[in-house]
N, C-alpha and C positions, 0 to 999 in steps of 0.2 A: 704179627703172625704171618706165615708164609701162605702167601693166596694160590699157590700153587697145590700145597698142600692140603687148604682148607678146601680147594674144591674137589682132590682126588677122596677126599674123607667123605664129601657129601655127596658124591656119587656111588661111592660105594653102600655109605651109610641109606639112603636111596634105594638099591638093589633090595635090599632087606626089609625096609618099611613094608607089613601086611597088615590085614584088620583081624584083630583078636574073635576067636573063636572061642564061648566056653565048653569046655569040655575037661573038666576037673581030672577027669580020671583018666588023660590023654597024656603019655609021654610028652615032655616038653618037646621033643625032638618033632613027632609027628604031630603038635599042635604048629610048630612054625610051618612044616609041610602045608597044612590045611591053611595056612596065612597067606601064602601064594596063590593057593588054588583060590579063593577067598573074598581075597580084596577087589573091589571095583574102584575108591576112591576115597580118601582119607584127609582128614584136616586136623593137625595140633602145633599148639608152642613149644617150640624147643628150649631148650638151654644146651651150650657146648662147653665144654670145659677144655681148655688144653695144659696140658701136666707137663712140667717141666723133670730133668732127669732126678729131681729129688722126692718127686711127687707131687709138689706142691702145684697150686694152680698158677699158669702161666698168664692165660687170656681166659675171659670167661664171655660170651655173645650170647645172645637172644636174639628170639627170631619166629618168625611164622613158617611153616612147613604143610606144603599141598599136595597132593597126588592123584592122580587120575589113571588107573590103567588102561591101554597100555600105552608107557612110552609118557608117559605125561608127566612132571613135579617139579614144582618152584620153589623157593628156599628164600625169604624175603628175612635175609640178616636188619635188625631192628635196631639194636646196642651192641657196643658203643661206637661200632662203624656200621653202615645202611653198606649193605650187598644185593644182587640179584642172582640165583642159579635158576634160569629157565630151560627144559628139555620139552621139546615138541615135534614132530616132523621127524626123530631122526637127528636129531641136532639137538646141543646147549650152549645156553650163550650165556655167559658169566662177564656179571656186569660192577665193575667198581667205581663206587659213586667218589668216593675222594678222588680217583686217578682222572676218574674220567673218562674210564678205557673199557671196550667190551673185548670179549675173547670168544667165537665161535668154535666151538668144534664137535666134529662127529662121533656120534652115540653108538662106539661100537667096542671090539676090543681094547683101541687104543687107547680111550678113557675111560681113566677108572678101572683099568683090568675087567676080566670077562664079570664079577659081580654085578655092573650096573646093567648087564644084559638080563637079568633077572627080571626087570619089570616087565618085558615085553613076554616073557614066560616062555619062551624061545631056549632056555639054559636050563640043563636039569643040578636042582642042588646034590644031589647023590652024587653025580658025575664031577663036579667041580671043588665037594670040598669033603672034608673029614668030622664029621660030626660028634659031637660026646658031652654028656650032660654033665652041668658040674654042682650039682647039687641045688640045696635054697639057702639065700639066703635071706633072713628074715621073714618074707613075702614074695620075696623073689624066687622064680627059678630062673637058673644060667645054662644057656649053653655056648657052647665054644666049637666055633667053625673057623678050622685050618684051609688053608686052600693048597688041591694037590700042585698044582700049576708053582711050580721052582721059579719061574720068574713075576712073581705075583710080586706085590707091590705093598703087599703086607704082611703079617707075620698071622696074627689070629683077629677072629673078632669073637667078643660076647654080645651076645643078647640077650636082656632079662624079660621074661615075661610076670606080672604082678594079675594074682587072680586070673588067667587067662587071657589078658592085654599086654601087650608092646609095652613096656614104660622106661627101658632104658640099652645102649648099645655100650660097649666098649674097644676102642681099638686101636693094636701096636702096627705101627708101618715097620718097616727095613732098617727106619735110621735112627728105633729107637725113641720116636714120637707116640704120648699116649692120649689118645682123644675122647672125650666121655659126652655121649648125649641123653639127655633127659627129656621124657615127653609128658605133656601135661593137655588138659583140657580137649583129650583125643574124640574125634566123633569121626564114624565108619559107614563109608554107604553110605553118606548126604548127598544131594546134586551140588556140584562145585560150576561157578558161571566159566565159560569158556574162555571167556576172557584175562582168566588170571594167567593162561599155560601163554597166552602171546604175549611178546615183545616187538619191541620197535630201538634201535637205538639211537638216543639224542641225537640232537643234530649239532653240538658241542665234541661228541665222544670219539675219542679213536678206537678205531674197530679193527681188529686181527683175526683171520680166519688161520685156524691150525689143520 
């Protein structure tokens, strides 16, 4: 898998993580609104799927996924390769345990296009992106956020909401990459220790600040 673009997917995918609101009788659209407005801090398993151009599954990863607003969430890849995405301060630092290598860089436009600015709630989604419900399916509702920004870094993303929760994303980059994540065992507004959102890197590791 390209770690470059596993980490523009999970910063973006990131942006978008909120804590489910019931409100049954709530357009999908302004239930996600109320997800931003919403979330304090959230914990679930993920699963990512990457699609290859015939569909089929490319790589598939598990993993732990933390959030803290604002500004805070770690992405602790589990199977079949151990990753780290930690954001804190203003900063991520994306850590590959095979390579050996950390990758710092700043938490602003330039990673991850203006989405992962979402979490600090600083970005209005009206202003950034094109909203339109695409119906249910099964349990799901979909919606689909275009982004107006021409040099964005991806084409659409979906979000499914299941009963009034988060339970799954989808999303085409530029080049033609389609990435699917699944969320499981979600719990919303817990106290998360402090200590997950800090890093330190080995004293083995090469470290690159972008």
């Amino acid at each position: 898998m390209n770690k470059r673009f596993t980490f523009r997917v999970l910063l973006l995918a990131t942006s978008l993580l909120v804590t489910a609101v019931s409100q049954a009788d709530t357009k999908p659209v302004d239930q996600l609104k109320s997800y931003l407005a919403a979330t304090h801090s959230l914990t679930a398993d993920f699963k990512q799927v990457l699609l290859n151009e015939a569909g089929n599954p490319a790589q598939t990863s598990f993993g732990v996924f933390y959030l803290q607003r604002p500004g805070k969430f770690r992405w602790n890849y589990l199977k079949p390769f151990q990753q780290q995405i930690v954001s804190t301060s203003g900063k991520v630092w994306f850590y590959d345990t095979d390579l050996e290598q950390v990758t710092i860089k700043k938490l602003d436009e330039s990673v991850g296009s203006t989405p992962a600015l979402l979490l600090s709630g600083d970005v209005s989604l009206e202003a950034n992106y094109a909203m339109e419900e695409q119906g249910v399916e099964g349990t799901m509702q979909w919606i689909k956020l275009v982004p107006k920004n021409a040099e964005s870094s991806f084409k659409y993303l979906l979000i499914g909401l299941d009963k009034g929760a988060l339970s799954g994303m989808e999303l085409s980059d530029n080049f033609g990459q389609l990435t699917r994540i699944y969320f499981s065992n979600m719990k919303t507004n817990t106290p998360i220790n402090a200590s997950v959102f800090e890093f330190k890197a080995p004293k083995n590791a090469d470290v690159f600040a972008e």
